[in-house]
MIPA-603538 format. One record per residue (C-alpha): residue in three letters; y, x, z. Coordinates in nm, 2 decimals, decimal comma. Layout:
N
(ALA; (Y; X; Z))
...
//
This chain:
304
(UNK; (-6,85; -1,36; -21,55))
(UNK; (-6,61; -1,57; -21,42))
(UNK; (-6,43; -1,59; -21,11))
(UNK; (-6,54; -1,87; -20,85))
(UNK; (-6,39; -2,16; -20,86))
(UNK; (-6,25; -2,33; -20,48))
(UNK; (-6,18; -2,69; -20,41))
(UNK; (-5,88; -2,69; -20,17))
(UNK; (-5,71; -3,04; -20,03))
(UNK; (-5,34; -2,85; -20,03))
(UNK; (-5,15; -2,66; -20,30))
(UNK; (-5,32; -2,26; -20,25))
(UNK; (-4,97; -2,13; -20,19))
(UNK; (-4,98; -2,29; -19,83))
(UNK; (-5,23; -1,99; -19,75))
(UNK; (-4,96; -1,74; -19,83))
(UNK; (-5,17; -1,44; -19,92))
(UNK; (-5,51; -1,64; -20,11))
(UNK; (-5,75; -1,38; -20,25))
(UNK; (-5,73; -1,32; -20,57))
(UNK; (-6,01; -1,27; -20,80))
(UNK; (-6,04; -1,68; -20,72))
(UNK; (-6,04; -1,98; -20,92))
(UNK; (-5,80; -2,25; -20,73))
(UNK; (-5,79; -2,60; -20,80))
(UNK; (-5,62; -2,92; -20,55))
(UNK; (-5,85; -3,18; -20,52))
(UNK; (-5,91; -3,48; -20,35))
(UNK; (-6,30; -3,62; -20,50))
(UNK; (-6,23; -3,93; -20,33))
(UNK; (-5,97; -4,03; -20,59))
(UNK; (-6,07; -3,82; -20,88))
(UNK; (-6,35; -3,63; -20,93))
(UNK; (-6,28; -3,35; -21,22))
(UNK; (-6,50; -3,19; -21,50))
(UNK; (-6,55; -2,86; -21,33))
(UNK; (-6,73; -2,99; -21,02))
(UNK; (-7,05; -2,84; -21,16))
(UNK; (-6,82; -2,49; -21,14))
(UNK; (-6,70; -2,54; -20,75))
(UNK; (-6,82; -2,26; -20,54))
(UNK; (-6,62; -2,29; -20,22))
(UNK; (-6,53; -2,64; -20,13))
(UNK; (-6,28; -2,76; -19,87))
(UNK; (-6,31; -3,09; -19,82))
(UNK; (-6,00; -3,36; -19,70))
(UNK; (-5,94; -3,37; -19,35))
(UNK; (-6,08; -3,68; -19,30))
(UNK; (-6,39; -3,84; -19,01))
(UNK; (-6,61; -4,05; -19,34))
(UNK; (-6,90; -3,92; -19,51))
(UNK; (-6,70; -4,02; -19,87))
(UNK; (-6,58; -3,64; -19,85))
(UNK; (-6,96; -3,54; -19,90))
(UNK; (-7,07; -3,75; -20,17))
(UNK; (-6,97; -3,56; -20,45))
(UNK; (-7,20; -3,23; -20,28))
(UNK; (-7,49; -3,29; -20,52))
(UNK; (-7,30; -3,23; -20,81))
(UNK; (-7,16; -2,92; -20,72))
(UNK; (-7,46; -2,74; -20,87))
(UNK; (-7,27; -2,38; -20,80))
(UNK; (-7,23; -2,46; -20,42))
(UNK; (-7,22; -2,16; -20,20))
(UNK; (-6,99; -2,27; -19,87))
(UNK; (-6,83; -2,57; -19,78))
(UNK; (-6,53; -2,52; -19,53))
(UNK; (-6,46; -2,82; -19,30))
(UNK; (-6,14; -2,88; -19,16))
(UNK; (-6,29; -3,06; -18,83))
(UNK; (-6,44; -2,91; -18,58))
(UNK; (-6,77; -3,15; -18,57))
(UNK; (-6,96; -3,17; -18,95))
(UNK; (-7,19; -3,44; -18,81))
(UNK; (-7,00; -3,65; -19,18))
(UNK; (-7,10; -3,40; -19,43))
(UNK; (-7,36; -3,21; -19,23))
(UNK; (-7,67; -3,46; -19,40))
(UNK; (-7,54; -3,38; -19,74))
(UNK; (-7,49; -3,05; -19,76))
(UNK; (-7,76; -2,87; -19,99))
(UNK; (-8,02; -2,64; -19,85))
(UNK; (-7,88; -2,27; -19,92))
(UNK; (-7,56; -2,40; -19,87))
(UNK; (-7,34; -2,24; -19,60))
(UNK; (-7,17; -2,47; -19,37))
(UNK; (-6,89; -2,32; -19,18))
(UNK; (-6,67; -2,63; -18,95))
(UNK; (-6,31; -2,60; -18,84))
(UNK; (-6,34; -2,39; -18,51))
(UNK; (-5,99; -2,33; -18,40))
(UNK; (-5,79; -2,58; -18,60))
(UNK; (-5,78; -2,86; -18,35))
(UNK; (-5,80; -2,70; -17,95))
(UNK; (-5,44; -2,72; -17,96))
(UNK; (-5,39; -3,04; -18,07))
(UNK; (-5,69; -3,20; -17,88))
(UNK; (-5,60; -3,01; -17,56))
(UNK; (-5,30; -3,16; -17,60))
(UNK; (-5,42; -3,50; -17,65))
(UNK; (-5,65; -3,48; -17,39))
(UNK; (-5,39; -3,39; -17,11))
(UNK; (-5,20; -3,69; -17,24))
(UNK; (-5,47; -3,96; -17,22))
(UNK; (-5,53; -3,84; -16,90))
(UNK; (-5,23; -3,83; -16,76))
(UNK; (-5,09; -4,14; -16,91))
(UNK; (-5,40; -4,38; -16,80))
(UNK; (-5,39; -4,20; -16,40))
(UNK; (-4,99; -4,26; -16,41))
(UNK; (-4,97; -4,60; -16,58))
(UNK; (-4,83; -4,56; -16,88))
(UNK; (-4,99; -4,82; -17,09))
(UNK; (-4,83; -5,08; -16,83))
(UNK; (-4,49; -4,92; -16,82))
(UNK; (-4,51; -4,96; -17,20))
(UNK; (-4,56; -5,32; -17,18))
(UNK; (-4,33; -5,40; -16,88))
(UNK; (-4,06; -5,24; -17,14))
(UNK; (-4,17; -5,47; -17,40))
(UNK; (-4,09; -5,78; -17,15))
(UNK; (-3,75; -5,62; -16,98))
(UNK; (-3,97; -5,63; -16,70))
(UNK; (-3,88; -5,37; -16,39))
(UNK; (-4,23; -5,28; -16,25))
(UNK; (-4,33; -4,96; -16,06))
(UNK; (-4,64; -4,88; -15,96))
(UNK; (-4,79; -4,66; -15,76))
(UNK; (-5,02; -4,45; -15,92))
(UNK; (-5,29; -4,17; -15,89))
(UNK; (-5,18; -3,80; -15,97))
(UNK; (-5,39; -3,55; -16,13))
(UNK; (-5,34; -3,31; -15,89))
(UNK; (-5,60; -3,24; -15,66))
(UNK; (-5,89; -3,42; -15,88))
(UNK; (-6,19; -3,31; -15,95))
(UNK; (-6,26; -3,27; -16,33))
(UNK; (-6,59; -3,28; -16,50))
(UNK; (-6,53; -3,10; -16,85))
(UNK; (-6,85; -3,23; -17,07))
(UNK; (-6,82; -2,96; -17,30))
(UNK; (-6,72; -2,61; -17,30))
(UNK; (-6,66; -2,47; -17,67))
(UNK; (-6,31; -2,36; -17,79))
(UNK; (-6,20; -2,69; -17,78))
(UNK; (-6,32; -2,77; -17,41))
(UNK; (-6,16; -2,38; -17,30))
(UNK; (-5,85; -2,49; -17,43))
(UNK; (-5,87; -2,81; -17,23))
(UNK; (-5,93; -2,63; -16,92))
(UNK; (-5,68; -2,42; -16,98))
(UNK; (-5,43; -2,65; -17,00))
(UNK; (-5,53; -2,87; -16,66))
(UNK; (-5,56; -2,57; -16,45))
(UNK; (-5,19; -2,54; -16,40))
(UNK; (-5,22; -2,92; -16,27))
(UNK; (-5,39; -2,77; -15,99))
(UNK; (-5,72; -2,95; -16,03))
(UNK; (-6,09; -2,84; -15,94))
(UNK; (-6,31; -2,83; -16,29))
(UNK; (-6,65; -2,82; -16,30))
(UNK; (-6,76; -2,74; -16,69))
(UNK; (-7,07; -2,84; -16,86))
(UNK; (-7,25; -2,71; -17,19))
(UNK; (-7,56; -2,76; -17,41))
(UNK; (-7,75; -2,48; -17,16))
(UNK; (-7,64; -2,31; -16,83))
(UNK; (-7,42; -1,97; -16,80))
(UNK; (-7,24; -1,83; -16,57))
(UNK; (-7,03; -2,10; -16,45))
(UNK; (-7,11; -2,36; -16,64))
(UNK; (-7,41; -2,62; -16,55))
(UNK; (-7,65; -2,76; -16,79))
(UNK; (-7,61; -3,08; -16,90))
(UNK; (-7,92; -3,18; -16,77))
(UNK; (-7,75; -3,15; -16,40))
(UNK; (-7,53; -3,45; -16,55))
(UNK; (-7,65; -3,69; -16,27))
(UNK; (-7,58; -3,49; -15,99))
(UNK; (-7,24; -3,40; -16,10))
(UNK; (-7,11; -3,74; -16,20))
(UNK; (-7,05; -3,88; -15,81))
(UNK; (-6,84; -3,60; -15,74))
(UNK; (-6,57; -3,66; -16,02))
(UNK; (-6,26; -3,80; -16,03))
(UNK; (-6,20; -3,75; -16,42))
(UNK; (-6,46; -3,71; -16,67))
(UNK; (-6,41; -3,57; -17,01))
(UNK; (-6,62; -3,56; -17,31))
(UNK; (-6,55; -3,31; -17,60))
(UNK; (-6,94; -3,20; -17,69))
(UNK; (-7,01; -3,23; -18,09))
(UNK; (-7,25; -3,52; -18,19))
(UNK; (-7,62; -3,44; -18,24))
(UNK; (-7,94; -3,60; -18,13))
(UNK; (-7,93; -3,47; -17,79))
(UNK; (-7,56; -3,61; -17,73))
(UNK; (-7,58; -3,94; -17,90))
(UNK; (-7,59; -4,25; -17,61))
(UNK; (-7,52; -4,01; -17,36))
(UNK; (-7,29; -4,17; -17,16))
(UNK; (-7,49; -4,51; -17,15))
(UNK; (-7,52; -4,77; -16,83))
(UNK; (-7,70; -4,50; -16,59))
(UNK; (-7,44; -4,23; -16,69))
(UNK; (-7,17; -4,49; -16,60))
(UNK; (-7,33; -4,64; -16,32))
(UNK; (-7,33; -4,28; -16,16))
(UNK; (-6,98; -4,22; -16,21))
(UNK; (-6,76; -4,25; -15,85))
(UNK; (-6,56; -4,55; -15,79))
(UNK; (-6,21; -4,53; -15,93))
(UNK; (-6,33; -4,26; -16,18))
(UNK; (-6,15; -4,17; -16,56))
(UNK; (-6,38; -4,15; -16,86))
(UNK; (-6,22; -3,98; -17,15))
(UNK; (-6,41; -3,95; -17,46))
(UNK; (-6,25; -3,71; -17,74))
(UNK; (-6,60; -3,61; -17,88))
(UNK; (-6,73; -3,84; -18,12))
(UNK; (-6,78; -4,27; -18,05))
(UNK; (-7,17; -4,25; -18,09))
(UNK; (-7,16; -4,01; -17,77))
(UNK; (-7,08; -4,35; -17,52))
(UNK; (-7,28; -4,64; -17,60))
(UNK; (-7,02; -4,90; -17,64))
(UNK; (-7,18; -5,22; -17,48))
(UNK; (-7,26; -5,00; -17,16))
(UNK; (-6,88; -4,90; -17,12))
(UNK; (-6,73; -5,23; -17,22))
(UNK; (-6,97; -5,39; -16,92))
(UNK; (-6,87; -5,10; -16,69))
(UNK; (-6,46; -5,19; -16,77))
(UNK; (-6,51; -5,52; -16,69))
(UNK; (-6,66; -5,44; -16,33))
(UNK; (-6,28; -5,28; -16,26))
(UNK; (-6,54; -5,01; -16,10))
(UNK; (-6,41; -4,75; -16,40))
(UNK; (-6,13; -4,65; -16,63))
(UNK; (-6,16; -4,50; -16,98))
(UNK; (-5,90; -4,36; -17,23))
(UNK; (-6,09; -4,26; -17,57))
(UNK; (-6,01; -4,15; -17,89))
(UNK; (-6,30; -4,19; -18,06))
(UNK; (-6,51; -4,49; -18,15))
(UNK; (-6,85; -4,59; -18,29))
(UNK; (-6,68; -4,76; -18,58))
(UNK; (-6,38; -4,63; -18,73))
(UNK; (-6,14; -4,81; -18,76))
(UNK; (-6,21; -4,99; -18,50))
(UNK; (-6,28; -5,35; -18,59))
(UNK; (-6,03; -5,64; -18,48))
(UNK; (-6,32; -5,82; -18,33))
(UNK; (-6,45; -5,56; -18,14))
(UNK; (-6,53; -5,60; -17,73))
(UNK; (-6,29; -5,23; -17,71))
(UNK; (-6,00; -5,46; -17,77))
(UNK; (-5,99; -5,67; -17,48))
(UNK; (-6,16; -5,45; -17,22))
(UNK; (-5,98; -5,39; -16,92))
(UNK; (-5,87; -5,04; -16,76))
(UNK; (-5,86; -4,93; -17,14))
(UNK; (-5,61; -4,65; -17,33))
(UNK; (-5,71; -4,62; -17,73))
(UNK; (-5,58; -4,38; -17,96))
(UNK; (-5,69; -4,44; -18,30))
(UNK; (-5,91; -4,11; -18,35))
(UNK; (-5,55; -3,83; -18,36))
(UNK; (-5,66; -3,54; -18,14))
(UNK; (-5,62; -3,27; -18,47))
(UNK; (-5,37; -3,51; -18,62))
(UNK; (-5,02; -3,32; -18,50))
(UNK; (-4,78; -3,06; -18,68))
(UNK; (-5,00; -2,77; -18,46))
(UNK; (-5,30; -2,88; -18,68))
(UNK; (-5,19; -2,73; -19,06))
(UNK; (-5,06; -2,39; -18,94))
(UNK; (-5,43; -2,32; -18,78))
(UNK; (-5,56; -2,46; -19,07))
(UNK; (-5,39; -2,24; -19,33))
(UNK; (-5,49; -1,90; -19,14))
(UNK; (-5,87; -2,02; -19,13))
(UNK; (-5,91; -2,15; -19,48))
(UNK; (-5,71; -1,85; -19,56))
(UNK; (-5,95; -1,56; -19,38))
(UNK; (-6,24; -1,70; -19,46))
(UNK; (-6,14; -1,70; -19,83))
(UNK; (-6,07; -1,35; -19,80))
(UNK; (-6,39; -1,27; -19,63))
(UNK; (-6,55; -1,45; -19,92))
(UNK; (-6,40; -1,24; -20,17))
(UNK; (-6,49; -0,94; -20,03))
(UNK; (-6,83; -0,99; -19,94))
(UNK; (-6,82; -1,02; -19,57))
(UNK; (-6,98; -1,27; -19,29))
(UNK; (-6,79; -1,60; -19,26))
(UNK; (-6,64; -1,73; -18,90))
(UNK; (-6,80; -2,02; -18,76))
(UNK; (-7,13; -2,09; -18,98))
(UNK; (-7,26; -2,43; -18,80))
(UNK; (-7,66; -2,41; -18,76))
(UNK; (-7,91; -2,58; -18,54))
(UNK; (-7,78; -2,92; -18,38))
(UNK; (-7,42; -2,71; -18,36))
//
C-alpha cells in the first residue's frame, strides 16, 4: 500500500519535523495541475481569497482533508466533497489581523490618511483628532481572531462590548445588534461569512450606528452591503476603514473609491512575516496527527 500522498504550497522542509510515512509533493493547481492528483490525500491549498484554489477538488478522487491556510473557507467550502474533512486556518492570522485591526483603527481616528497626503503636497497640516482612548468598542465577533483583537485594544484603555453567533458569559448575541450599535464609538467586524452574516451591516445597521462612529470591516466584503455604506460615507454621519470587499480586487470604477471618511487596505490582514511561522506549526501538527491516526484541530462544520 502506498503512502498518502500531500499537496503542500511550500517546500515540506519549511515544517521542520514533517511526518514521515507521507508522500510530499509542491504544488500550485492553479498553474499546473500534475498526474497524481487522482493520488492526493491531504491537500493544502495556496493562501489565496478565490475559489480557483478549489477547482481541481473533484479530481482528487483519494480526498480525505483539505487544510486551508485562512481562517474563513467560505472559497473552497461549496466544493469540497461530501466525506471530505475540512479543517481552516485557526491560529495563522490573529496576529497579523489583530495587528491590522489596531492599525486601521488607529490610523482613520488619528488622521493618518490626511497626514499621508499633506506629505505628498509639502503641505504642514495638523489636525486635531479623536483618541482611542476612552471609546467604546463593539467587537462583532469573538473567535481567536476577535480574542486577539481585544487583547490588543485593552491596553488602549477602552470599554469593549463583544458579540458572537449566540450569547455566553460576557458576550451578547448578535441578535442584541440594534441595541448595542448607539452606544459605540468603534465598531469592528471579524465574524466568518455565512448566510446568517451576509448584508449584515446594511442601511438599518448603519443608520443605528452613533454619530461620529468607526466601522471597520476585517471579516469578509459580502458582510456590509456596499451601496448602504457608500450612502452612509457620503452623509459625513460615519467613518469606515475596511479590508475587505465584495469584489476583489476592488474594481477601478467602484463607488469605494471616491467615498469620503474612507481607509482601504487591499484585503492584508494574514499577509505579514507573523503569518508563515504560524502557518508552518499548523500544517505541520495536523500532519502529524494525520499520520498517526488522531483528531484534527479546527474541523469547520455547520455555517462555521
Amino acid at each position: 500500500m502506498s503512502e498518502p500522498l500531500v499537496w503542500l504550497p511550500f517546500d515540506p522542509d519549511l515544517l521542520g519535523d514533517p511526518p514521515a510515512g507521507l508522500r510530499y509533493e509542491v504544488v500550485d493547481p492553479r498553474e499546473q495541475v500534475p498526474a497524481s492528483v487522482s493520488e492526493v490525500a491531504f491537500y493544502v491549498p495556496p493562501y489565496a481569497m478565490g475559489p480557483e484554489v478549489g477547482t481541481v477538488l473533484p479530481a482528487m478522487t483519494s480526498l480525505e482533508v483539505v487544510q486551508t491556510l485562512s481562517a474563513g473557507v467560505d472559497n473552497v467550502r461549496p466544493l469540497v466533497p461530501e466525506g471530505v474533512t475540512l479543517c481552516n486556518g485557526r491560529g495563522i492570522h490573529d496576529t497579523s489581523t489583530a495587528e491590522l485591526a489596531l492599525t486601521l483603527v488607529l490610523a482613520s481616528l488619528r488622521g493618518i490618511p490626511e497626514f499621508v497626503r499633506a506629505h505628498d503636497q509639502r503641505a504642514w497640516s495638523p489636525q486635531w483628532r479623536p483618541a482611542l482612548a476612552d471609546k467604546r468598542v463593539l467587537l462583532v465577533g469573538h473567535g481567536a481572531i476577535g480574542q486577539a483583537i481585544e487583547r490588543r485594544l485593552l491596553p488602549f484603555e477602552v470599554d469593549v462590548t463583544r458579540v458572537a453567533r449566540t450569547a455566553r458569559d460576557g458576550v451578547h448575541a448578535i441578535e442584541e445588534l440594534p441595541d448595542l450599535l448607539p452606544h459605540a464609538d468603534v465598531v469592528i467586524l471579524i465574524v466568518p461569512l455565512t448566510d446568517e452574516t451576509r448584508g449584515l451591516v446594511d442601511a438599518a445597521f448603519l443608520d443605528r450606528m452613533k454619530d461620529g462612529a468607526l466601522l471597520v470591516n476585517l471579516a469578509r466584503g459580502a458582510v456590509v452591503r456596499t451601496d448602504d455604506l457608500v450612502a452612509a460615507l457620503h452623509t459625513g454621519r460615519i467613518t469606515a476603514a475596511v479590508d475587505v470587499t465584495e469584489t476583489e480586487p476592488l474594481p477601478a470604477d467602484s463607488p469605494l473609491w471616491a467615498a469620503p471618511g474612507l481607509l482601504i487596505s487591499p484585503h492584508v490582514g494574514g499577509a505579514s512575516s507573523a503569518m508563515w511561522p504560524r502557518a508552518h506549526r499548523l500544517v505541520r501538527d495536523q500532519l502529524h496527527r494525520y499520520a498517526a491516526g488522531e483528531p484534527l484541530w479546527n474541523i469547520m462544520s455547520g455555517d462555521y
